[in-house]
DOVO-129607 format. One record per residue (C-alpha): x, y, z; residue number from 1; residue in one letter. Coordinates in pm, whole numbers. Example, Ala and Ser with C-alpha at 12.3 -4.5 7.8 and 13.67 -1.06 7.14 Angstrom:
! DOVO-129607
NODE      u      v      w num residu
NODE   1230   -450    780   1      a
NODE   1367   -106    714   2      s
***
This chain:
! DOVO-129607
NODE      u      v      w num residu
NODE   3017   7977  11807   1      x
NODE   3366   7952  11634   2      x
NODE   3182   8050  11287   3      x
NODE   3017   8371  11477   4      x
NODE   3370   8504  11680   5      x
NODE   3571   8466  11357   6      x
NODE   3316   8481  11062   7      x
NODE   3163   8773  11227   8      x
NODE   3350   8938  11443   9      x
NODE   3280   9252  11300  10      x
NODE   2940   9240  11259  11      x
NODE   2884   9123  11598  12      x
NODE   3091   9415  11778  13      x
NODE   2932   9664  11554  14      x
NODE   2593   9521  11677  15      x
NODE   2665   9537  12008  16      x
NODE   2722   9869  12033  17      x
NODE   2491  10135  12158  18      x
NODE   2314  10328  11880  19      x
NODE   2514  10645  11680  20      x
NODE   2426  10947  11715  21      x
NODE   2284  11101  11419  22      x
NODE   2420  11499  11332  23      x
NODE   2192  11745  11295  24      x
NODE   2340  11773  10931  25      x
NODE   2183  11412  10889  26      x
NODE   1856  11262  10817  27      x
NODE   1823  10881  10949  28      x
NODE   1479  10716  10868  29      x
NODE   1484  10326  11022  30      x
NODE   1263  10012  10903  31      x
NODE   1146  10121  10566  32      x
NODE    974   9835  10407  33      x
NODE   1097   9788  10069  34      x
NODE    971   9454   9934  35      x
NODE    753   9179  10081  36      x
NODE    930   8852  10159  37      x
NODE    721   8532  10258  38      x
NODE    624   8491  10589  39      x
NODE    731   8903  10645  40      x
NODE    922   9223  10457  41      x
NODE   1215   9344  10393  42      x
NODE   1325   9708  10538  43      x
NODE   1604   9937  10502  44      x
NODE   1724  10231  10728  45      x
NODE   1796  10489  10494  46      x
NODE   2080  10843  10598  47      x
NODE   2089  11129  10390  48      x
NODE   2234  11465  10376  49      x
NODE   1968  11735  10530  50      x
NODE   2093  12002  10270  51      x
NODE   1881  12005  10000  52      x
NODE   2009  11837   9634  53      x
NODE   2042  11518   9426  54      x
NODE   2269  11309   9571  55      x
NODE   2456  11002   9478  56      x
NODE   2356  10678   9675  57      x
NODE   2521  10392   9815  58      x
NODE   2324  10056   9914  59      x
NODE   2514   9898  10196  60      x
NODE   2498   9538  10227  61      x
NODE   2551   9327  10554  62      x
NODE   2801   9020  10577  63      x
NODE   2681   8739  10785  64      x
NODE   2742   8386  10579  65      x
NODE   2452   8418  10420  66      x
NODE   2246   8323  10714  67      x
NODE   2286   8568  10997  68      x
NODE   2395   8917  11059  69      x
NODE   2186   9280  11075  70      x
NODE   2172   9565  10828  71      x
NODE   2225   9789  11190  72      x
NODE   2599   9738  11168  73      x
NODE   2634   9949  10893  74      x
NODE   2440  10242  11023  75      x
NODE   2750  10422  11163  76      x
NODE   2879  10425  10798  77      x
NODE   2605  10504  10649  78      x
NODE   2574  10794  10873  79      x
NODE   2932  10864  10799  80      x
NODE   2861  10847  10422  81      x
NODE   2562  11077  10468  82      x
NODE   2783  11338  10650  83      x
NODE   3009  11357  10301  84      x
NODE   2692  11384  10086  85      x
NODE   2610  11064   9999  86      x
NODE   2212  10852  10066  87      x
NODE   2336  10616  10189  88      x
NODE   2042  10262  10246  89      x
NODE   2171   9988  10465  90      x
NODE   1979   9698  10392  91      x
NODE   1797   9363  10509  92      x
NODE   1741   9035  10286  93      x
NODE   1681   8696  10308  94      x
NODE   1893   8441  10505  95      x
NODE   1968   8092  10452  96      x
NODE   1916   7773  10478  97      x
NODE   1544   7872  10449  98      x
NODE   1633   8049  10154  99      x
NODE   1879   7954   9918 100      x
NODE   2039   8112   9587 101      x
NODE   1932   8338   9418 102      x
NODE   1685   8507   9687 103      x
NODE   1959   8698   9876 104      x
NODE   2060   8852   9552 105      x
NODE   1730   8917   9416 106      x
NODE   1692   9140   9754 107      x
NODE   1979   9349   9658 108      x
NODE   1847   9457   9363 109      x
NODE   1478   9506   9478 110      x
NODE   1628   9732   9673 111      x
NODE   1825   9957   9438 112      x
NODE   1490   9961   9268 113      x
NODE   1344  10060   9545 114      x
NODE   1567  10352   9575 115      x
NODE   1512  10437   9208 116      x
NODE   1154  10457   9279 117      x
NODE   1165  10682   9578 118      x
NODE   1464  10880   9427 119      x
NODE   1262  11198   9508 120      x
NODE   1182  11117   9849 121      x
NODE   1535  11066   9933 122      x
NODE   1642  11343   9786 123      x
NODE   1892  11090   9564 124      x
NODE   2031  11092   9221 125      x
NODE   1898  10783   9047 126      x
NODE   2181  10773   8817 127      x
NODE   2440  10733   9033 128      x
NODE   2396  10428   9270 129      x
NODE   2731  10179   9405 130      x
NODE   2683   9879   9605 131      x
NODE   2942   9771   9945 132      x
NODE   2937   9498  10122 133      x
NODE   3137   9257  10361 134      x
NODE   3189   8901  10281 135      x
NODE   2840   8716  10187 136      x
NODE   2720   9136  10161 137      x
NODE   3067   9199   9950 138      x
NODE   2899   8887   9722 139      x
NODE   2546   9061   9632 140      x
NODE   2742   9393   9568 141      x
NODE   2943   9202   9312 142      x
NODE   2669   9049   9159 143      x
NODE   2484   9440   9133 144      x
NODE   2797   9496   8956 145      x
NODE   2838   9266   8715 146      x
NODE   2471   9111   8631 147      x
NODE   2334   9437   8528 148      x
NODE   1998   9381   8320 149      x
NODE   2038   9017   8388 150      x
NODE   1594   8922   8385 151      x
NODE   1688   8570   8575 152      x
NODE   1801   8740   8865 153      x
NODE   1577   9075   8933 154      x
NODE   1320   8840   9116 155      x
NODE    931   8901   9161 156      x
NODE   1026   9215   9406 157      x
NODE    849   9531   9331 158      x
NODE    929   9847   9116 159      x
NODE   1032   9575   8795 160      x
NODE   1029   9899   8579 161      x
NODE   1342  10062   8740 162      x
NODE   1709   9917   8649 163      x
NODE   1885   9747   8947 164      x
NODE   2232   9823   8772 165      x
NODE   2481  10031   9009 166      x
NODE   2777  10249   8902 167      x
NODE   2988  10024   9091 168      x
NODE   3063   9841   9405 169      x
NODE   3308   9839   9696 170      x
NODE   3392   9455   9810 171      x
NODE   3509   9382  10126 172      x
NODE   3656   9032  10113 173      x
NODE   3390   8898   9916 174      x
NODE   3382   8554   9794 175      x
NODE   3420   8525   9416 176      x
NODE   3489   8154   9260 177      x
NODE   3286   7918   9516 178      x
NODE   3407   7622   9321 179      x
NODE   3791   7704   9413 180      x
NODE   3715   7809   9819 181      x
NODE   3666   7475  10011 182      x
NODE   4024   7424  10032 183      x
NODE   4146   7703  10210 184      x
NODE   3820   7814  10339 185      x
NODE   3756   7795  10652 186      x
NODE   3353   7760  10715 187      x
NODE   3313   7705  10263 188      x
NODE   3205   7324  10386 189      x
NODE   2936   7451  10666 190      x
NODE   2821   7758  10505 191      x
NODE   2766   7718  10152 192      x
NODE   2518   7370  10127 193      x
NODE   2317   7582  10317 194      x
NODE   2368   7881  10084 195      x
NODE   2339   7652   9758 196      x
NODE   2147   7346   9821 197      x
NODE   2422   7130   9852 198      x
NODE   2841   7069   9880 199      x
NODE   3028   7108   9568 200      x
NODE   2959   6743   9434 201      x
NODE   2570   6728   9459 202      x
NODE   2565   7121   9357 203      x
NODE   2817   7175   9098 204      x
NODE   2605   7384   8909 205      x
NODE   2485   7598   9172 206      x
NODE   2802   7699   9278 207      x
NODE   2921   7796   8913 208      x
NODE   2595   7995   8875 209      x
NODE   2667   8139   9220 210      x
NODE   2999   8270   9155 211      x
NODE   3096   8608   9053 212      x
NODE   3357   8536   8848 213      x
NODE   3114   8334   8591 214      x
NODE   2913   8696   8528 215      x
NODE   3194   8894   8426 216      x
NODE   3087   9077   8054 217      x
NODE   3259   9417   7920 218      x
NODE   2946   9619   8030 219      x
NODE   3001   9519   8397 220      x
NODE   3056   9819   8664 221      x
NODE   3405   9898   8830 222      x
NODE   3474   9721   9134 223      x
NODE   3745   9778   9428 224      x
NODE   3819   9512   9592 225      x
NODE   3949   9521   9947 226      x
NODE   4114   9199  10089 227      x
NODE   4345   9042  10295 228      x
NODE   4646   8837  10247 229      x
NODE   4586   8626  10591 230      x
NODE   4204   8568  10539 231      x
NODE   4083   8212  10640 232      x
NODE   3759   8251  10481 233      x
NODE   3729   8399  10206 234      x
NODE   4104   8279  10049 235      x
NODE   4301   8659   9903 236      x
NODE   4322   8489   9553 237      x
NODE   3959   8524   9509 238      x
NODE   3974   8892   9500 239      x
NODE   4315   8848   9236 240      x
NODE   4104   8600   8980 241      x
NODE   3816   8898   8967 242      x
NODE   4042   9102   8910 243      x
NODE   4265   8963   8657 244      x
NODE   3912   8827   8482 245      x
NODE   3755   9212   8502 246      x
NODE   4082   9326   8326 247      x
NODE   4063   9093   8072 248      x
NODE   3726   9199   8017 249      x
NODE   3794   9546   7976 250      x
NODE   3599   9630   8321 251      x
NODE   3800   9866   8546 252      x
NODE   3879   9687   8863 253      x
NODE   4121   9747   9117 254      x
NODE   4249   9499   9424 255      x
NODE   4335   9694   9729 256      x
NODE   4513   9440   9929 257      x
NODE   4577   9427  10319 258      x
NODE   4931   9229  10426 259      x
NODE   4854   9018  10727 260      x
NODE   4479   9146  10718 261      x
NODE   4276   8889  10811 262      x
NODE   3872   8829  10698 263      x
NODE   3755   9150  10918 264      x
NODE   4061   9420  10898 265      x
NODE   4133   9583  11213 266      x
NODE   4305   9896  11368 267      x
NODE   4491  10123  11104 268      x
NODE   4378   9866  10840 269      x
NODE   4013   9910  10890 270      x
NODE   4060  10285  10916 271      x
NODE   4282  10266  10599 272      x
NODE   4013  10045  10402 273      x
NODE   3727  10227  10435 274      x
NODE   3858  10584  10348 275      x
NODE   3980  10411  10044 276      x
NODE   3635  10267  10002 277      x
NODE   3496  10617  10073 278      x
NODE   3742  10777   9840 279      x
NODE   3662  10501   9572 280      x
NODE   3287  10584   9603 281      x
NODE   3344  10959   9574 282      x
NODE   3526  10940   9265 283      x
NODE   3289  10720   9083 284      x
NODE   3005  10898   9222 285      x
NODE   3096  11235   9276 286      x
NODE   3399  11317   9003 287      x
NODE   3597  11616   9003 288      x
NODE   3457  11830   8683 289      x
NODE   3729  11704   8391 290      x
NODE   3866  11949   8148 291      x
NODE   3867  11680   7874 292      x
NODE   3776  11334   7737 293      x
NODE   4056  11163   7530 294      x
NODE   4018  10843   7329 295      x
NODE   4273  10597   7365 296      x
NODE   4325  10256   7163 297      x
NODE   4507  10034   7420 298      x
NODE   4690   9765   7216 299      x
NODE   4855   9545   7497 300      x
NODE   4649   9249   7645 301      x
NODE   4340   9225   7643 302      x
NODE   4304   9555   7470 303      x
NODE   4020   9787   7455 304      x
NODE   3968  10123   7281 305      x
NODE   3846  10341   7580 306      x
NODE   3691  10710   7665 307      x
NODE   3912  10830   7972 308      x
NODE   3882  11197   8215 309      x
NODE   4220  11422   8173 310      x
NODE   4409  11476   8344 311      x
NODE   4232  11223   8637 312      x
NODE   4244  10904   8375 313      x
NODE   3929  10765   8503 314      x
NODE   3824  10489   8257 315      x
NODE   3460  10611   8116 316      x
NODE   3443  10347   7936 317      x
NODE   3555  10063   7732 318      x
NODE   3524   9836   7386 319      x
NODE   3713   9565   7364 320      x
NODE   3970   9563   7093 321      x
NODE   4107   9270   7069 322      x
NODE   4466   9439   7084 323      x
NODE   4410   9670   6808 324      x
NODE   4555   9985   6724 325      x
NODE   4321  10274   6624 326      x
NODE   4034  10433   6818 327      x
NODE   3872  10740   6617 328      x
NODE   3584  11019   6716 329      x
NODE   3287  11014   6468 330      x
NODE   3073  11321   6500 331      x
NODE   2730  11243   6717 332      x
NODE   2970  11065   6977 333      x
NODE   3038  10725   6827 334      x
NODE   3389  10557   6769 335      x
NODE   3550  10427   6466 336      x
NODE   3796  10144   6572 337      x
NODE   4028   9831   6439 338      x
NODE   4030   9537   6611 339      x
NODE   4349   9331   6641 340      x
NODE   4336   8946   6557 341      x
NODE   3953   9004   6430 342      x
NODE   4058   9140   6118 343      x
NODE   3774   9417   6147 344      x
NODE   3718   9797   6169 345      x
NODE   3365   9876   6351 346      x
NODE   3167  10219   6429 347      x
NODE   3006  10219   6741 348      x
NODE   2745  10476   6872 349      x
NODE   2675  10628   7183 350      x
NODE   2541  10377   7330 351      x
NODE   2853  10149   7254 352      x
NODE   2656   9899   7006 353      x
NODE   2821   9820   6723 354      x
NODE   2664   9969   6399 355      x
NODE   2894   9923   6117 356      x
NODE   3195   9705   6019 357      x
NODE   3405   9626   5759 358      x
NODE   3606   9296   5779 359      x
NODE   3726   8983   5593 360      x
NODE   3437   8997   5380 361      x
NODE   3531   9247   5269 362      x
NODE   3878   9151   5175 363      x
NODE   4054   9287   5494 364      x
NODE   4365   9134   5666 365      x
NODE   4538   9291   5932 366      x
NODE   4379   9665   5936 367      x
NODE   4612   9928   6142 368      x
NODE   4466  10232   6181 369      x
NODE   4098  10379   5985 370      x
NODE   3953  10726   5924 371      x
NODE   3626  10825   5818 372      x
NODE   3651  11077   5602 373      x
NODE   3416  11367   5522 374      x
NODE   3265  11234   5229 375      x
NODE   3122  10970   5434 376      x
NODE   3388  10722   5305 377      x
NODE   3628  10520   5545 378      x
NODE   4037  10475   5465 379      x
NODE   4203  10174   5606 380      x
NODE   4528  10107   5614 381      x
NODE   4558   9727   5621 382      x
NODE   4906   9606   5738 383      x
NODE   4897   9263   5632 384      x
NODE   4759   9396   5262 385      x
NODE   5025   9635   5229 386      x
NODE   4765   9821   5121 387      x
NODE   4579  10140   5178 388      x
NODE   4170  10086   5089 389      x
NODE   3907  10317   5117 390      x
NODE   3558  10203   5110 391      x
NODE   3227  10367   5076 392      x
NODE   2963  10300   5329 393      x
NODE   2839  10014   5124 394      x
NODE   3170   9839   5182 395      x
NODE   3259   9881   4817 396      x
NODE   3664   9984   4744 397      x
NODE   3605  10307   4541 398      x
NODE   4000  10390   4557 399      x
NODE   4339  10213   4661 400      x
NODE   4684  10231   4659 401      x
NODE   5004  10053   4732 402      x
NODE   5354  10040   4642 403      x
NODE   5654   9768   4534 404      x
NODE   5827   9931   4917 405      x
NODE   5542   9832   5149 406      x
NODE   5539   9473   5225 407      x
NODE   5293   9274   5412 408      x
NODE   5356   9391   5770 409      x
NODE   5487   9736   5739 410      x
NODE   5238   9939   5699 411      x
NODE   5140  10144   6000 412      x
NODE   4883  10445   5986 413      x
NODE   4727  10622   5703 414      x
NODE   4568  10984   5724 415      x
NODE   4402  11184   5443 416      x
NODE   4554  11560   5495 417      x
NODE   4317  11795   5446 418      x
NODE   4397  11877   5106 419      x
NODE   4311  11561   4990 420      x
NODE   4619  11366   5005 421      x
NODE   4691  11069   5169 422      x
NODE   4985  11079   5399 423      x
NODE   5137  10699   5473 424      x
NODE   5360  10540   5716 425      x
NODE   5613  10280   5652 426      x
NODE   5776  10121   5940 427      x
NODE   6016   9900   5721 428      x
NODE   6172  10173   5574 429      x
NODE   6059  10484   5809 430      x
NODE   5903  10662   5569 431      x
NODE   5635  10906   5539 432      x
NODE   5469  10898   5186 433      x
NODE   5228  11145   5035 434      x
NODE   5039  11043   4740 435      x
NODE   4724  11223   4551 436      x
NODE   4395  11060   4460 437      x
NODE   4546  10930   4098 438      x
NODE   4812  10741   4321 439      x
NODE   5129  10993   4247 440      x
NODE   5386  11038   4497 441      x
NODE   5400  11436   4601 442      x
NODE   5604  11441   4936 443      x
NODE   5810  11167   5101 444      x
NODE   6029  11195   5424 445      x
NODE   6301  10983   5579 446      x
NODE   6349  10927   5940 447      x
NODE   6646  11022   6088 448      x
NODE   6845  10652   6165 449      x
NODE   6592  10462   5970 450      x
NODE   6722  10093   6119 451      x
NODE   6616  10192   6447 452      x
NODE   6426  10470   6418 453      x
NODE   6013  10340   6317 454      x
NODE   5772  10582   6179 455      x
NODE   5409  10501   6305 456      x
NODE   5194  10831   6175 457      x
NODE   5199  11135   6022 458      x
NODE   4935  11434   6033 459      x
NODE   4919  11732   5814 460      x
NODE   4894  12056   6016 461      x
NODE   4724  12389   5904 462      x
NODE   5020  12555   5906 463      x
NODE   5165  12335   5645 464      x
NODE   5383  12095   5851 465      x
NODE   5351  11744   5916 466      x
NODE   5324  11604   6276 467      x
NODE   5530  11246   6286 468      x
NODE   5556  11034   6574 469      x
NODE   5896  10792   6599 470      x
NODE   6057  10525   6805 471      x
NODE   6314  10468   6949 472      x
NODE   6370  10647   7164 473      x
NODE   6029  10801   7090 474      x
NODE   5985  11136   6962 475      x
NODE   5741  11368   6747 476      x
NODE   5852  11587   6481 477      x
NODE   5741  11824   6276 478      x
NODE   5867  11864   5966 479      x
NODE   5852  12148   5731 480      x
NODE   5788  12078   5311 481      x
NODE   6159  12050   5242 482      x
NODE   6195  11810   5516 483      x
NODE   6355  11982   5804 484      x
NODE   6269  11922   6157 485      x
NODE   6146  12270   6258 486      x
NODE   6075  12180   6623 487      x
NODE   6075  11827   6813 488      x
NODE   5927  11705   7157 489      x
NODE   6080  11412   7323 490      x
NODE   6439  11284   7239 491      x
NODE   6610  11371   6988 492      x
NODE   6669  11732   6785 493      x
NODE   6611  12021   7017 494      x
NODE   6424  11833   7303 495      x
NODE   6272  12152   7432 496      x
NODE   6028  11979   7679 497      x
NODE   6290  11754   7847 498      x
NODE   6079  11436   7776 499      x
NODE   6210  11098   7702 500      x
NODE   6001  10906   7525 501      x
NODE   6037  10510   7465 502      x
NODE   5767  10475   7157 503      x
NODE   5618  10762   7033 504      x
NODE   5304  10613   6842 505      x
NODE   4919  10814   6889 506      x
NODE   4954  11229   6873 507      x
NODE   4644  11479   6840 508      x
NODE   4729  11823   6774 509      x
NODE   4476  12107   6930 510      x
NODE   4417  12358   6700 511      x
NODE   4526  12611   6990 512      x
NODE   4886  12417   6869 513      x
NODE   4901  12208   7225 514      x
NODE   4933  11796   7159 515      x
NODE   4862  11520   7317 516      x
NODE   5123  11232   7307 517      x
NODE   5090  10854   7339 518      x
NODE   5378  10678   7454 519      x
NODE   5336  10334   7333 520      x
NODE   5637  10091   7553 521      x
NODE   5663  10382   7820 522      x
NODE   5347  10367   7956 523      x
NODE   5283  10733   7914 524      x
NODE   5006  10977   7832 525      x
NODE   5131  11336   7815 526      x
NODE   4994  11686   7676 527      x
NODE   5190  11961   7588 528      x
NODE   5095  12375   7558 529      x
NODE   5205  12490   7258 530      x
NODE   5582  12597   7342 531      x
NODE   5589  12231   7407 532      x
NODE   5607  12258   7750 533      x
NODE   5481  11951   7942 534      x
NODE   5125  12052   8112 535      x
NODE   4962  11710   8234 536      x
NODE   5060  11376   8251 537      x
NODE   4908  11057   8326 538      x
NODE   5247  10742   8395 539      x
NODE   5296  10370   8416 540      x
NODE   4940  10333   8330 541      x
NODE   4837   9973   8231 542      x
NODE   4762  10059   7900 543      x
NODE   5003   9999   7565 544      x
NODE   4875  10314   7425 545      x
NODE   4871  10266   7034 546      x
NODE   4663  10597   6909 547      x
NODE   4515  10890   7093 548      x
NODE   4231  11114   7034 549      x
NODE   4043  11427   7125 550      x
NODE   3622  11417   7027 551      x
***
């Protein structure tokens, strides 16, 4: 009884009330069958919008321990969710002790394939599918998040054609690491043998293969996380070690936490949680149109080169880097990137496989920055080298060059100019040197304050001036041939837009003469119009932004 009144609480109010009502801008079907189960079937009661379209859907998934609870408490949300557009499918699945890990989560996705299959009939959009549960439902959603395409788990359920992956998925204090919950959980000791076959001595491996936190790859879904810091059940430090483990990963995942919220929120929290679930759902489901898609290379920990919407900053998604500094648009949609302690640079397509590399095979170090070039061939600047290389697509060096200043270390970015030069920075001395194909020197520049003052790249502009981005404090020029500043953004001579800057280090010029700016220690995306005015910004983002680009 103590389990159900504190466990449940939520569930059990929720169950006990009468049934909504249902607008007349809302479509509720109850029981559809969706898979056959031993000894019975599984059903769902399915809302959707009555207007007529392809909307997003949202599975809705029951908490309960594992062993009790009804998919009718989350009717009234699912009705709520169907008033804002959504098909929303609360669901029904298999309870324990009779039935033990994996069944429950081999229900969850029979049913997303269930909705795939009958997208039509519910009027839904098959692409875009998220998962939200409470507690043991919080659980499944996680594991529709993160074991995408995982055979072992998909079951013997129907529709095995159709994908059982989801966008992403809303947790509500959902248990993550069952080998770390006995001690502060609450009912961990009376719930989970029953979930897993046994306690945590007689089941070790059970619980490991139970636990979200031991499915987390870089293709995983986002995930919010809603939890709070008083919860005797499921401890609050779950949701943090997802979290941290999701970020490490490169997956976007966010912890909304809840002081003093216990395992079912109540009051203002409750109302506050699920508009931020609701809000959570709607921009991963239904985004606001972007007006661009930038590239960014983020080289802090654990580092990822990433697609992102401007101005919203919504992580598209993500390759993991390895802390490296260069992320690069290759025409057809793939990426040209450098790793950091991996000593590689790798093209990736579309589909974010990797399909070409170059690496310590072939004689690279430490590469910086790369650039594939239009004759197919890809320059590297290789920091550790003190070299630039360019290679053909065989991997063969057809052309280097290097220089008695550039010592192992300072070498930042390389760019071939469109005339055919190669334009190079040197951190050491803060130096921008422009050599031609037979290796002469033709243009060199010297930061202003060279012992402070870094040079990280330099880009030729049609117009004939050269775009350089400086640190501290951060600031691109552009420089004229004789080597005047002719106009500066950030701090520094004539700071027309007002900007301080900490590390100016990734800038794309438009060819409509706006540029986008990466601030590298301030934790700053910015564009600016061409008067340099400052149009859009994205700050204190959680990247360490080393280059930018536009595809």
């Amino acid at each position: 009884m103590r389990f159900l009144v504190c466990f449940l609480t939520l569930t059990a109010l929720m169950t006990a009330q009468p049934p909504p009502e249902v607008p007349n801008t809302v479509v509720l079907e109850r029981d559809i069958d969706y898979s056959p189960m031993i000894g019975g079937k599984l059903q769902m009661d399915v809302a959707r919008p009555k207007a007529a379209g392809s909307h997003p859907g949202v599975v809705l998934i029951h908490g309960g321990g594992f062993r009790r609870g009804n998919r009718s408490s989350y009717v009234p949300l699912a009705i709520r969710l169907a008033e804002q557009g959504f098909v929303a499918a609360t669901i029904s699945y298999r309870f324990s002790p009779k039935f033990q890990f994996p069944a429950h989560v081999q229900d969850a996705k029979a049913a997303v394939r269930f909705l795939r299959a009958n997208a039509r009939r519910f009027q839904m959009d098959a692409s875009r599918i998220c998962a939200l549960g409470s507690s043991a439902g919080a659980h499944l959603s996680l594991f529709l998040a993160l074991t995408g395409g995982v055979t072992a788990l998909e079951g013997d359920g129907p529709n095995s054609g159709q994908s059982s992956r989801v966008t992403c998925a809303v947790s509500y204090a959902g248990p993550t690491d069952f080998t770390r919950i006995y001690a502060k959980g609450f009912d961990a000791a009376d719930v989970l043998p029953q979930f897993l076959g046994g306690d945590l001595r007689r089941s070790l491996k059970a619980h490991i293969e139970a636990s979200p936190i031991n499915w987390v790859s870089p293709d995983d879904s986002p995930v919010l996380m809603i939890h709070g810091t008083a919860d005797n059940y499921v401890p609050y430090e779950q949701a943090l070690w997802l979290g941290e483990r999701l970020t490490q990963a490169g997956v976007e995942a966010e912890v909304a936490t809840f002081p003093g919220g216990g395992h079912g929120l109540q009051g203002a929290q409750k109302v506050e949680a699920d508009n931020r679930a609701i809000d959570y759902l709607r921009k991963h489901l239904k985004p606001e149109p972007s007006t661009r898609r930038l590239l960014i290379s983020n080289h802090g920990r654990p580092g990822a080169a990433m697609a992102i919407e401007w101005p919203s900053g919504r992580v598209l998604w993500s390759i993991p880097n390895d802390q490296g500094h260069d992320v690069q648009p290759l025409p057809g949609g793939g990426v040209l990137i450098t790793t950091g302690r991996g000593a590689k640079v790798a093209e990736y397509g579309p589909n974010r496989l990797e399909r070409w590399s170059l690496s310590a095979v072939h004689g690279l170090k430490q590469p910086i920055c790369a650039q594939r070039l239009e004759n197919g061939n890809t320059l590297v600047s290789d920091t550790q080298l003190a070299k630039v290389l360019e290679f053909n697509p065989s991997g063969k060096i057809v052309w280097e060059y290097t220089h008695a200043e550039f010592k192992p270390g300072s070498l930042r970015c390389a760019r071939r100019a469109a005339q055919g030069t190669t334009l190079i920075a040197n951190e050491r001395t803060s130096t921008i040197t422009e050599v031609d194909t037979a290796g002469k020197i033709v243009w060199q520049w010297q930061a202003p304050n060279p012992e402070t003052r870094k040079t990280y790249q330099a880009l030729r502009l049609p117009d004939g001036t050269t775009a350089v981005s400086i640190s501290e404090p951060g600031e691109l020029l552009f420089v004229n041939r004789q080597g005047t500043v002719v106009r500066s953004i950030g701090n520094g001579v004539d700071p027309t837009s007002g900007v301080k800057f900490g590390w100016v280090s990734g800038v794309w010029p438009m060819s409509d003469g706006s540029v986008f700016v990466a601030d590298y220690t301030g934790r700053r995306i910015a564009e600016f119009n061409a008067k340099g005015e400052l149009v859009n910004e994205l700050r204190n983002i959680p990247w360490s932004v080393a280059s930018i680009a536009v595809p």
